[in-house]
Biopython code that builds the backbone (N, CA, C, O; Angstrom):
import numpy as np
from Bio.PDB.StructureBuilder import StructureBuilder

atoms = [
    (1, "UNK", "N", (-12.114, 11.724, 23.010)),
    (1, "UNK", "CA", (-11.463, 10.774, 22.131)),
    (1, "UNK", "C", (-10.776, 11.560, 21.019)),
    (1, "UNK", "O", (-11.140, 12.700, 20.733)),
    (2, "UNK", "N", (-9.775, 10.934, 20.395)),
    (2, "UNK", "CA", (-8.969, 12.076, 19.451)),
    (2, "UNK", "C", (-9.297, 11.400, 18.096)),
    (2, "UNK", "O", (-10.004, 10.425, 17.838)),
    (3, "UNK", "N", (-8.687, 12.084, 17.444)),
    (3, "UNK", "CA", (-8.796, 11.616, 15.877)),
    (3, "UNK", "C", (-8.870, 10.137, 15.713)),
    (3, "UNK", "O", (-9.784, 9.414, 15.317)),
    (4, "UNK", "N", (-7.365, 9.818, 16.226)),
    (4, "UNK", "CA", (-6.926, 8.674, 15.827)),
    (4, "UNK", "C", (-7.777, 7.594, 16.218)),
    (4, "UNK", "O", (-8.063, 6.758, 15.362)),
    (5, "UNK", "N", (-8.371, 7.446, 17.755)),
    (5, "UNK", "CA", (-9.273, 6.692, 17.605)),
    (5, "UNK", "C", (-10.147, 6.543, 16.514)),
    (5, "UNK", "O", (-10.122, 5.444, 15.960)),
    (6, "UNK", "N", (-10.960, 7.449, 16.055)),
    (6, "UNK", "CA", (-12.289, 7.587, 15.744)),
    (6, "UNK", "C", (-11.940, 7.412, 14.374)),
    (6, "UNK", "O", (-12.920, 7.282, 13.641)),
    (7, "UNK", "N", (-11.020, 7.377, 13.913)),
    (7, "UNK", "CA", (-10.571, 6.916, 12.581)),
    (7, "UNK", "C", (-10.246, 5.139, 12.611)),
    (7, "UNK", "O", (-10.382, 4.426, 11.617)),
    (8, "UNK", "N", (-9.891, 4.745, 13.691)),
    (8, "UNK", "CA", (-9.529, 2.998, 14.024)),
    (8, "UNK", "C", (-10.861, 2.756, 14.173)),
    (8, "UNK", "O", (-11.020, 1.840, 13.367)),
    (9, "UNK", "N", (-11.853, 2.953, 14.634)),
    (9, "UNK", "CA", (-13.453, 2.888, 14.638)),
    (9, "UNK", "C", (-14.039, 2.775, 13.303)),
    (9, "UNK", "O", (-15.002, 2.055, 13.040)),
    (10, "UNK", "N", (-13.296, 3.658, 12.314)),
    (10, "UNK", "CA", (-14.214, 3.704, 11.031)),
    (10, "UNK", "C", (-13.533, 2.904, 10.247)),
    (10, "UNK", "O", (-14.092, 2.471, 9.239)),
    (11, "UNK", "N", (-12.103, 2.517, 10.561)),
    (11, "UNK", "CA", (-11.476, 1.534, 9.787)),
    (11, "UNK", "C", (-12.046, 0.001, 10.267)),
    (11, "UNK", "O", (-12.135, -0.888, 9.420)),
    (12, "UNK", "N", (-12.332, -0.185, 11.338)),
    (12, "UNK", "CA", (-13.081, -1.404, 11.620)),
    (12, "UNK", "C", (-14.705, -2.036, 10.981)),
    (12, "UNK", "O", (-15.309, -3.101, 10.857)),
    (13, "UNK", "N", (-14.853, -0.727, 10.735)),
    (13, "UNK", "CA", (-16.633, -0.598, 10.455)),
    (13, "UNK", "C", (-16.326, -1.185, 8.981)),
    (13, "UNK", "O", (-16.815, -2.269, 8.662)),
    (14, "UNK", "N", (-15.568, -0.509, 8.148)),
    (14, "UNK", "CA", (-14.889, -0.721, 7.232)),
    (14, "UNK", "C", (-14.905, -2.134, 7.046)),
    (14, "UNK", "O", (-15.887, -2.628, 6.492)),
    (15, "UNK", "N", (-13.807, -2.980, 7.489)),
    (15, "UNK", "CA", (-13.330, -4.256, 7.306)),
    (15, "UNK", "C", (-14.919, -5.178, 7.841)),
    (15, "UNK", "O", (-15.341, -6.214, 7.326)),
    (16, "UNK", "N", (-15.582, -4.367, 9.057)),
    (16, "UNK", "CA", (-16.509, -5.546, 8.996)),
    (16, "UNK", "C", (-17.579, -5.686, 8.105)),
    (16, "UNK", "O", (-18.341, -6.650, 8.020)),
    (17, "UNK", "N", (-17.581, -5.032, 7.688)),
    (17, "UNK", "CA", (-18.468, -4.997, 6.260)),
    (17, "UNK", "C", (-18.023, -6.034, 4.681)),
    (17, "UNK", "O", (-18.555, -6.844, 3.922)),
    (18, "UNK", "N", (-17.120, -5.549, 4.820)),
    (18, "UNK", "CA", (-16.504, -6.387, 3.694)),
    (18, "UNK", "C", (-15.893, -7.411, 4.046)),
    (18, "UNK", "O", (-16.451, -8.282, 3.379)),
    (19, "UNK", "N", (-14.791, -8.111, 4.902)),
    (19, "UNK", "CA", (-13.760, -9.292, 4.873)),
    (19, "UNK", "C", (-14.520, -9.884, 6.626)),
    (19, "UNK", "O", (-14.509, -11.109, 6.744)),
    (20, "UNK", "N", (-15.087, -9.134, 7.791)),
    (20, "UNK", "CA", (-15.785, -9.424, 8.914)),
    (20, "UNK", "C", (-14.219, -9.157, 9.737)),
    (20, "UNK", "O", (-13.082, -8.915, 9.333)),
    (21, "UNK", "N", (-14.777, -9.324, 10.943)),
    (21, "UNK", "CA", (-13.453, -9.143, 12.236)),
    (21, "UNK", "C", (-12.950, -10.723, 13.128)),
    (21, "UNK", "O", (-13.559, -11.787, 13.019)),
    (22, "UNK", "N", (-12.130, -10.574, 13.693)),
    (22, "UNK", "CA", (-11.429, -11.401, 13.841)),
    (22, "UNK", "C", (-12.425, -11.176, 15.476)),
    (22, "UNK", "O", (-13.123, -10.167, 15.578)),
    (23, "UNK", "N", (-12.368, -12.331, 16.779)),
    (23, "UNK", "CA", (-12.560, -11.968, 18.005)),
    (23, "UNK", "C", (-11.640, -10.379, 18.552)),
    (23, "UNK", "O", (-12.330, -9.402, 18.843)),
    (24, "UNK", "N", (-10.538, -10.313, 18.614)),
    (24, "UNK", "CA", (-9.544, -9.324, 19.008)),
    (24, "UNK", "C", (-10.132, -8.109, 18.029)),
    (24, "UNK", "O", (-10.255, -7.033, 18.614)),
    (25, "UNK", "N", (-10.399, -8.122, 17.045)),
    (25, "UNK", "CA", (-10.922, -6.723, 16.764)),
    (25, "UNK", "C", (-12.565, -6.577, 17.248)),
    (25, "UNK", "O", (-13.196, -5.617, 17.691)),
    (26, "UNK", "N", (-12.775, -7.352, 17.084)),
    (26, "UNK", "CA", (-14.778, -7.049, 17.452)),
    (26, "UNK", "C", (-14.072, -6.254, 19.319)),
    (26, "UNK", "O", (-14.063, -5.103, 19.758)),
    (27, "UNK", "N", (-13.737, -7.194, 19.726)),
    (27, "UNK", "CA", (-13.411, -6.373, 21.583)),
    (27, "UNK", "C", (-12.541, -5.154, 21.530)),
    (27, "UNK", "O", (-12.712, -4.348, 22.444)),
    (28, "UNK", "N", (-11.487, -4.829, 20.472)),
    (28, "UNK", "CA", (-11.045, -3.533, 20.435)),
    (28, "UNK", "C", (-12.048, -2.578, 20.004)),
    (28, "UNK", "O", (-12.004, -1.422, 20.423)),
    (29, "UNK", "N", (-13.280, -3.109, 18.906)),
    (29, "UNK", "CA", (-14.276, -1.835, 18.727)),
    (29, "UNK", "C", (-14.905, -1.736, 19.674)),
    (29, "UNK", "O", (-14.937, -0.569, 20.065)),
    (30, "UNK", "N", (-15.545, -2.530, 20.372)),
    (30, "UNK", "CA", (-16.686, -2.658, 21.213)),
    (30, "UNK", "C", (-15.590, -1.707, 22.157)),
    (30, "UNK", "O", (-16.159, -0.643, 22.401)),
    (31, "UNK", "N", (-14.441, -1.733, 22.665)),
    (31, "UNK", "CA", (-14.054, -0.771, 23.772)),
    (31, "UNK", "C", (-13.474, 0.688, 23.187)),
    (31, "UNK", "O", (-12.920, 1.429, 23.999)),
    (32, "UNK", "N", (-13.593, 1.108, 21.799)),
    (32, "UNK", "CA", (-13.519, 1.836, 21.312)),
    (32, "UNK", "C", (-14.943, 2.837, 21.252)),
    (32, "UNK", "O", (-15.045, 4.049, 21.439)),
    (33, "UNK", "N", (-15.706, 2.082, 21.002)),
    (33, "UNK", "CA", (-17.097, 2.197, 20.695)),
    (33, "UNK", "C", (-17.331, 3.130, 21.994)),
    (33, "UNK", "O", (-17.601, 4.331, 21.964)),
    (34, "UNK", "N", (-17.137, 2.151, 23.381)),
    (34, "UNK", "CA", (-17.508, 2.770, 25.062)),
    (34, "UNK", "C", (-16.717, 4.073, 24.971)),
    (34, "UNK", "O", (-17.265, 5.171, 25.067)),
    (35, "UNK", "N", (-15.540, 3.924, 24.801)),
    (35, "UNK", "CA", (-14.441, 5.454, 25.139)),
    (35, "UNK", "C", (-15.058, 6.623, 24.138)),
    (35, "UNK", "O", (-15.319, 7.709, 24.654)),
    (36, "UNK", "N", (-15.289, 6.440, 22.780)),
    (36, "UNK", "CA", (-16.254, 7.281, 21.927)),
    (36, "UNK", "C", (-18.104, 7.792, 22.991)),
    (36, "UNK", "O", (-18.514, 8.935, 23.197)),
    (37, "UNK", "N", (-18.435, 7.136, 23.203)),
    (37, "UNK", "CA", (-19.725, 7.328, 24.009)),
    (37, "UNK", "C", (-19.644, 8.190, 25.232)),
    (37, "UNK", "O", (-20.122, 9.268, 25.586)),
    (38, "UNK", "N", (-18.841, 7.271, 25.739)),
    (38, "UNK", "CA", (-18.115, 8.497, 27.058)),
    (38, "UNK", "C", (-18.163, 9.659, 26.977)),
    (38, "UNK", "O", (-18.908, 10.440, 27.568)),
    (39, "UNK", "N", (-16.871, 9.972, 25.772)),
    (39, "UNK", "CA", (-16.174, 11.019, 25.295)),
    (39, "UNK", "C", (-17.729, 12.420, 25.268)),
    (39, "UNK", "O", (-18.020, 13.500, 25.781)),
    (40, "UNK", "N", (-18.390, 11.210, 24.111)),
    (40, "UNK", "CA", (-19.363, 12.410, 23.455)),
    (40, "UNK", "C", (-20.411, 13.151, 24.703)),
    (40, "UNK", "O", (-20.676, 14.339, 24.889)),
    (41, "UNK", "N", (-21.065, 11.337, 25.783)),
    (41, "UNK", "CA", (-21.707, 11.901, 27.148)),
    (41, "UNK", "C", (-20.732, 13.077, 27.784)),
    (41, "UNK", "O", (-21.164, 14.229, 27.742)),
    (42, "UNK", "N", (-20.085, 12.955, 28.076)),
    (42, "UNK", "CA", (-18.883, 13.968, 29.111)),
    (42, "UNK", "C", (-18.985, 15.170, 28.579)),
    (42, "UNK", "O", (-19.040, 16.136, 29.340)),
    (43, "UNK", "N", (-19.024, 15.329, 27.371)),
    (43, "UNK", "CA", (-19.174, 16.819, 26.661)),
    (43, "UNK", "C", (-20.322, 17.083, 26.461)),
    (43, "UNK", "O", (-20.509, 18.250, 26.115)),
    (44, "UNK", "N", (-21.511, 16.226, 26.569)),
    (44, "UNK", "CA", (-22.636, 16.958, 26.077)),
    (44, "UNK", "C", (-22.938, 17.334, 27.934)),
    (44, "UNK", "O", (-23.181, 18.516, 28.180)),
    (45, "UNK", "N", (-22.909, 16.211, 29.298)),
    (45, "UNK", "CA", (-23.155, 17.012, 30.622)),
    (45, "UNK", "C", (-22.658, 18.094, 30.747)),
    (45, "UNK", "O", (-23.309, 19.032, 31.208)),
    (46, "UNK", "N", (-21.218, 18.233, 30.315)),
    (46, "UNK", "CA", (-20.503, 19.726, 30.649)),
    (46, "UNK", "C", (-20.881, 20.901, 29.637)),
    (46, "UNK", "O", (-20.409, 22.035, 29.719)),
    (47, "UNK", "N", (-21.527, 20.602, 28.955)),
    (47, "UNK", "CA", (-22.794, 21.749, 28.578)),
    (47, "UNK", "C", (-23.755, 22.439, 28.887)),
    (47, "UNK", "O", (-24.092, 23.623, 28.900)),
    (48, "UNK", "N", (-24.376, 20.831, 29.293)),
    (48, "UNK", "CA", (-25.282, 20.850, 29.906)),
    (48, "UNK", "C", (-25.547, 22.106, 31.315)),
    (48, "UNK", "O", (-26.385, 22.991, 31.486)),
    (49, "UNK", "N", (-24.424, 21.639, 32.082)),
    (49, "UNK", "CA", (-23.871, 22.224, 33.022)),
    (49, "UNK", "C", (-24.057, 23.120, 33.314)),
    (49, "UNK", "O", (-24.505, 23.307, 34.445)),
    (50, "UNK", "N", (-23.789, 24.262, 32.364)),
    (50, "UNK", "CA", (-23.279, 25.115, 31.722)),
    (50, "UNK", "C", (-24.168, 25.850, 31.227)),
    (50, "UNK", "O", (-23.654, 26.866, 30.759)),
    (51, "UNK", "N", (-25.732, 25.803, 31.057)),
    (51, "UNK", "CA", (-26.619, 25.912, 30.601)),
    (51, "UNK", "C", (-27.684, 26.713, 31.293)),
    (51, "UNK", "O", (-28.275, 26.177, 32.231)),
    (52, "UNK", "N", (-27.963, 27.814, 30.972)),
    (52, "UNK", "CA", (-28.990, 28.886, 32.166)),
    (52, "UNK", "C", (-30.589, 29.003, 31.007)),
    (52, "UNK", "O", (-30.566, 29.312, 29.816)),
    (53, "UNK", "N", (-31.651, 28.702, 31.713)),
    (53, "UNK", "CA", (-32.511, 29.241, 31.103)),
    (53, "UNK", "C", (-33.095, 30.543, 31.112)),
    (53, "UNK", "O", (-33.322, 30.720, 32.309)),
    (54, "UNK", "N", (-33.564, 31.798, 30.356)),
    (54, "UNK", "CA", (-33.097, 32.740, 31.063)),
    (54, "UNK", "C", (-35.164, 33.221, 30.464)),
    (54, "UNK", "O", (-35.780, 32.866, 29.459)),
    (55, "UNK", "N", (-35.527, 33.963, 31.451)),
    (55, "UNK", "CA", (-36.793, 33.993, 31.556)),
    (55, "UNK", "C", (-37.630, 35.343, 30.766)),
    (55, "UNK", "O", (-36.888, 36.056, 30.089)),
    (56, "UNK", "N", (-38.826, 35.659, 30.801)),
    (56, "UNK", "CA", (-38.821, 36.859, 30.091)),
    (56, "UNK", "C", (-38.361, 38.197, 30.874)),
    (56, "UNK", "O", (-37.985, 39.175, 30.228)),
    (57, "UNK", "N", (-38.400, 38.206, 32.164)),
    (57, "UNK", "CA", (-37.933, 39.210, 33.080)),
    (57, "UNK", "C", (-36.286, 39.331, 32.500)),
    (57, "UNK", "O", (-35.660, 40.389, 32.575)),
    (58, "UNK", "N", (-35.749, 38.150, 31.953)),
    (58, "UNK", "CA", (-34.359, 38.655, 31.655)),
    (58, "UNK", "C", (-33.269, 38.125, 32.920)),
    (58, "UNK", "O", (-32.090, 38.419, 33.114)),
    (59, "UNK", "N", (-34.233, 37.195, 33.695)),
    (59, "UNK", "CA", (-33.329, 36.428, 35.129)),
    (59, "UNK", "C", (-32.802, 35.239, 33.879)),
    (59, "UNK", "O", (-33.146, 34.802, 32.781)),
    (60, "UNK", "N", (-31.630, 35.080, 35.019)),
    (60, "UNK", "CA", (-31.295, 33.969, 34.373)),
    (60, "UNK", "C", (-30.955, 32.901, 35.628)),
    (60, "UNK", "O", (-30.532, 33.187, 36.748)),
    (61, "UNK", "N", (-31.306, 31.457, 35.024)),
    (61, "UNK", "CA", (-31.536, 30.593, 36.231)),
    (61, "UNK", "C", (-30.994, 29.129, 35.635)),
    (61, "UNK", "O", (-31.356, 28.609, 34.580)),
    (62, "UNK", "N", (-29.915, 28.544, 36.706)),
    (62, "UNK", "CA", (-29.254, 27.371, 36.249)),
    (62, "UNK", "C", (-30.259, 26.501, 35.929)),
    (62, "UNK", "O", (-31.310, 26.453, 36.567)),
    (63, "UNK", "N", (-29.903, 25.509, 34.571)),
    (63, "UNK", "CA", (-30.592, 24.482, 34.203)),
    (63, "UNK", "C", (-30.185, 23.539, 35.153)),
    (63, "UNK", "O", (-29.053, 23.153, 35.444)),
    (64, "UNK", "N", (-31.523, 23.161, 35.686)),
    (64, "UNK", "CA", (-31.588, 21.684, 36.888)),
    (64, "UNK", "C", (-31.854, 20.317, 36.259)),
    (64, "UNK", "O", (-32.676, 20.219, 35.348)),
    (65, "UNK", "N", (-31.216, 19.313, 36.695)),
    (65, "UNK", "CA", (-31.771, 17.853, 36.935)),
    (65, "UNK", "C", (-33.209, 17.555, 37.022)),
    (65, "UNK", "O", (-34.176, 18.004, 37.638)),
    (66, "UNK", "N", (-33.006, 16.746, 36.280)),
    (66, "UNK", "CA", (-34.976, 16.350, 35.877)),
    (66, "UNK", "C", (-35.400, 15.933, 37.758)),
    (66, "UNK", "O", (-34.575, 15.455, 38.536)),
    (67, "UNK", "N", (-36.273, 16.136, 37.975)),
    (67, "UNK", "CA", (-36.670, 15.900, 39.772)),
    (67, "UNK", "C", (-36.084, 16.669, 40.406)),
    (67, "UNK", "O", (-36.422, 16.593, 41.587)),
    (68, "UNK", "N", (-35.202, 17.546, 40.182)),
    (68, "UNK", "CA", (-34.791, 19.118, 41.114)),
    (68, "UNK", "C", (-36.038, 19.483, 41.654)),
    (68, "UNK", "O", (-36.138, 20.497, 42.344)),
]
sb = StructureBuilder()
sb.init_structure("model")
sb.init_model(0)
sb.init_chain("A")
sb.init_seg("    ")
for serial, (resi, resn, name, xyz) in enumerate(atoms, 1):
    if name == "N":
        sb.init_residue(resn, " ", resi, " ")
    sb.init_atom(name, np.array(xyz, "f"), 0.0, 1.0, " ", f" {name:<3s}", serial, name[0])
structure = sb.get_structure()
């Protein structure tokens, strides 16, 4: 997600606090909200991914899926 979203997110949070949202904005956050979640899941798996635990021998061994 880029800036600009995540700034229309905090401008909503914003207004609903003080004046509340209209129907059309509550469903633009709520699908703002999902694409932010995404965003952040997608980058934290491809870390994840990415991720070797490495032992005292000095092996190093891909981090597995919980039930591997």
């Amino acid at each position: 997600m880029d800036q600009k979203g995540i700034d229309r997110i905090n401008e909503l949070a914003r207004k609903a606090k003080t004046e509340g949202l209209t129907e059309w904005e509550m469903e633009e956050r709520a699908v703002l909200r999902r694409a932010y979640i995404d965003s952040v899941l997608g980058s934290l798996k491809s870390q994840l991914d990415n991720t070797y635990l490495v032992d005292e021998k000095g092996n190093k061994e891909k981090l597995k899926k919980k039930g591997e």
